[in-house]
C-alpha positions in Angstrom: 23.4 20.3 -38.6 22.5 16.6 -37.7 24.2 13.8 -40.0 21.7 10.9 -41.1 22.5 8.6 -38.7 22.3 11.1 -35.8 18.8 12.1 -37.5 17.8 8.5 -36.7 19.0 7.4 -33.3 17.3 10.5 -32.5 13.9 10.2 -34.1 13.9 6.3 -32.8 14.7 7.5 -29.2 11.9 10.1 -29.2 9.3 8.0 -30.9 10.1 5.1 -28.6 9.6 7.7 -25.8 6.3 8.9 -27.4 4.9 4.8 -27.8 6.6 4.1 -24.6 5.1 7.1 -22.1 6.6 5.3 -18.8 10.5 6.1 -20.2 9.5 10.1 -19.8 8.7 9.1 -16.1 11.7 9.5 -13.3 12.6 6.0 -12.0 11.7 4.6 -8.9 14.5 5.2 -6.2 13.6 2.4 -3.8 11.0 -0.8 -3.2 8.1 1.7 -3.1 6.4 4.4 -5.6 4.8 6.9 -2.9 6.5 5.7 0.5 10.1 6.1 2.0 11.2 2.6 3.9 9.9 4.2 7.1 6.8 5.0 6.4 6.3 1.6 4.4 7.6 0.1 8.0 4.7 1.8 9.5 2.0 0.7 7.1 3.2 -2.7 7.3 2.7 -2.9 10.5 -0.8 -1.1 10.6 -2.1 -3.5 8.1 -0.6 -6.4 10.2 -2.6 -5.3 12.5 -5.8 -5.0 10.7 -4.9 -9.0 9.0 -2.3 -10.7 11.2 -0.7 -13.8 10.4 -1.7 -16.6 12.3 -2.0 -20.3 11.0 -2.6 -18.7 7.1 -0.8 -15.5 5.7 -1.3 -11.7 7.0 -0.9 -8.5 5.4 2.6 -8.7 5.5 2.9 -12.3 3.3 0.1 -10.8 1.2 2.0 -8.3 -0.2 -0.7 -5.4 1.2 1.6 -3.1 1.5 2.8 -2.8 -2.4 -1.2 -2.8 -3.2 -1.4 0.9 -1.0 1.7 1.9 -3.0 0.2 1.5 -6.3 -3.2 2.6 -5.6 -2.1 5.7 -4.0 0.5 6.1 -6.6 -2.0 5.3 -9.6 -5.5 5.5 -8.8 -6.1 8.2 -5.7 -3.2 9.9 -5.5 -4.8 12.5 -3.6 -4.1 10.2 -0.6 -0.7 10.4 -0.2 -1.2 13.2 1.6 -3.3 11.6 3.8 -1.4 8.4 4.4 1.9 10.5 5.2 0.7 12.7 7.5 -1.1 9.9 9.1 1.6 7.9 9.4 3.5 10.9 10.6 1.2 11.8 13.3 1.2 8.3 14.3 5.3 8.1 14.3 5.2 11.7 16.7 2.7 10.5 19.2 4.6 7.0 19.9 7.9 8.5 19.7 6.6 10.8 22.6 4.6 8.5 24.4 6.7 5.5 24.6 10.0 6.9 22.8 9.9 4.2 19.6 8.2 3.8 16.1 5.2 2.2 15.9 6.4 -0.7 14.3 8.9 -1.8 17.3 6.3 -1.6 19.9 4.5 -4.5 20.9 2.0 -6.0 19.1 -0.8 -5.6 22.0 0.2 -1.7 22.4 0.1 -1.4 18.2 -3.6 -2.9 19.0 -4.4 -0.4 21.8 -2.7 2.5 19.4 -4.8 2.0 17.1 -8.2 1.7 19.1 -7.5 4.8 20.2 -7.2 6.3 16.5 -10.6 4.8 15.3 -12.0 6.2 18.4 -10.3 9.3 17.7 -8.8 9.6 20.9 -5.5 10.1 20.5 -4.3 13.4 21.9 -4.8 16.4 19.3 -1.6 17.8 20.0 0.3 14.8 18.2 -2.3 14.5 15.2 -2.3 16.6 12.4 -5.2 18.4 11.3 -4.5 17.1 7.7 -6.5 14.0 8.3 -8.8 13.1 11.0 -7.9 9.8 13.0 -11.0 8.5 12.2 -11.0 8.8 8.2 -7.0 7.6 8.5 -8.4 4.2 10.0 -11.1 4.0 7.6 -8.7 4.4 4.4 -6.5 2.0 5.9 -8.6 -0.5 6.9 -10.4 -0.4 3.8 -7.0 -0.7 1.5 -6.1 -3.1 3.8 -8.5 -5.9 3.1 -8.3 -5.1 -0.8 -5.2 -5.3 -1.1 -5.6 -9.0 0.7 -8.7 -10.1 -0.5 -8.4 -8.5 -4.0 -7.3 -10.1 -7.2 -3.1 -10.4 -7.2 -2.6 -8.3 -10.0 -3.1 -5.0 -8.5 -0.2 -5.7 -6.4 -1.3 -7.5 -3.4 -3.0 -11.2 -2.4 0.9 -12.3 -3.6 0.5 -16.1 -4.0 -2.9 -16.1 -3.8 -2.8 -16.2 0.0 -6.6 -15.1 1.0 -8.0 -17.5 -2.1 -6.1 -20.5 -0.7 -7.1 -19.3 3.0 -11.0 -19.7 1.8 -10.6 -22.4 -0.1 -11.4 -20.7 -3.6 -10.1 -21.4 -7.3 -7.3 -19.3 -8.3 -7.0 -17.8 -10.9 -10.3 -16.7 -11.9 -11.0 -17.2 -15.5 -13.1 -14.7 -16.9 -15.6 -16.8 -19.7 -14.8 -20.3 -17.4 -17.8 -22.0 -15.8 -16.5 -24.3 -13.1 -19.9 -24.7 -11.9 -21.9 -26.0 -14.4 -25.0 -27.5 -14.3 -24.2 -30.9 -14.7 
């Protein structure tokens, strides 16, 4: 039989769980939601690759990276599976090709790697079925340039790199007309 006061840590724990859903969740183990550090190595490269830094920010300085994480992870988790076994097949066809992760190859090879994929001519036997090369690319790409052009707070675009690149007002206030007519 429970004693007041252990009625009451109780009832306050559960009801703080029930107002507060995200305490019934497990905790993150690491820097990412959906990827390991290896495969986040991976997809910061690929989207370094699609956005490189040059005189202004990449992918990489944007943050694009944690913008794939928490899409996947919130809004279409039903691509995890394909960006892991993408990332997969990729890691398994330059480990037996040229004996490395993608990441530590060259830049100019990561380009000619991934040519090849949005051609789709990559050899089958080091692609899974799970995804196509093709449709991997096309996700990619596409996250990729949200998560760089998009607004910072659904995790990328950290510092408001691609508004200061074209020369745009940051933040956007919803309601705010900075372009009057007069």
């Amino acid at each position: 039989m429970l004693d007041r006061r252990q009625f009451i840590k109780q009832s306050v724990a559960w009801s703080g769980c029930l107002l507060l859903p995200s305490c019934l969740h497990a905790p993150r183990k690491g820097l990412y939601r959906v990827f390991t550090e290896e495969e986040a190595g991976c997809l910061i490269a690929l989207c370094e690759q699609v956005i490189p830094a040059d005189d202004t920010p990449g992918a990489t300085e944007a943050g694009v990276v944690f913008y794939i994480d928490t899409t996947v992870s919130h809004y279409f988790p039903l691509t995890t599976g394909m960006y892991k076994s993408g990332i997969a097949s990729l890691q398994t066809y330059c480990r037996s090709e040229y004996g490395n992760l993608f990441e530590t190859l060259e830049p100019s090879r990561q380009t000619e790697i991934m040519k090849a994929m949005e051609a789709g001519e990559l050899p089958s036997d080091a692609w899974s079925a799970d995804v196509s090369q093709q449709s991997f690319m096309s996700m990619l790409v596409q996250h990729t340039m949200q998560g760089f052009y998009g607004p910072p707070r659904h995790g990328g675009n950290r510092h408001y790199v691609s508004y200061r690149m074209l020369k745009l007002d940051f933040p956007l206030v919803a309601g705010q007309n900075r372009y009057g007519n007069g």
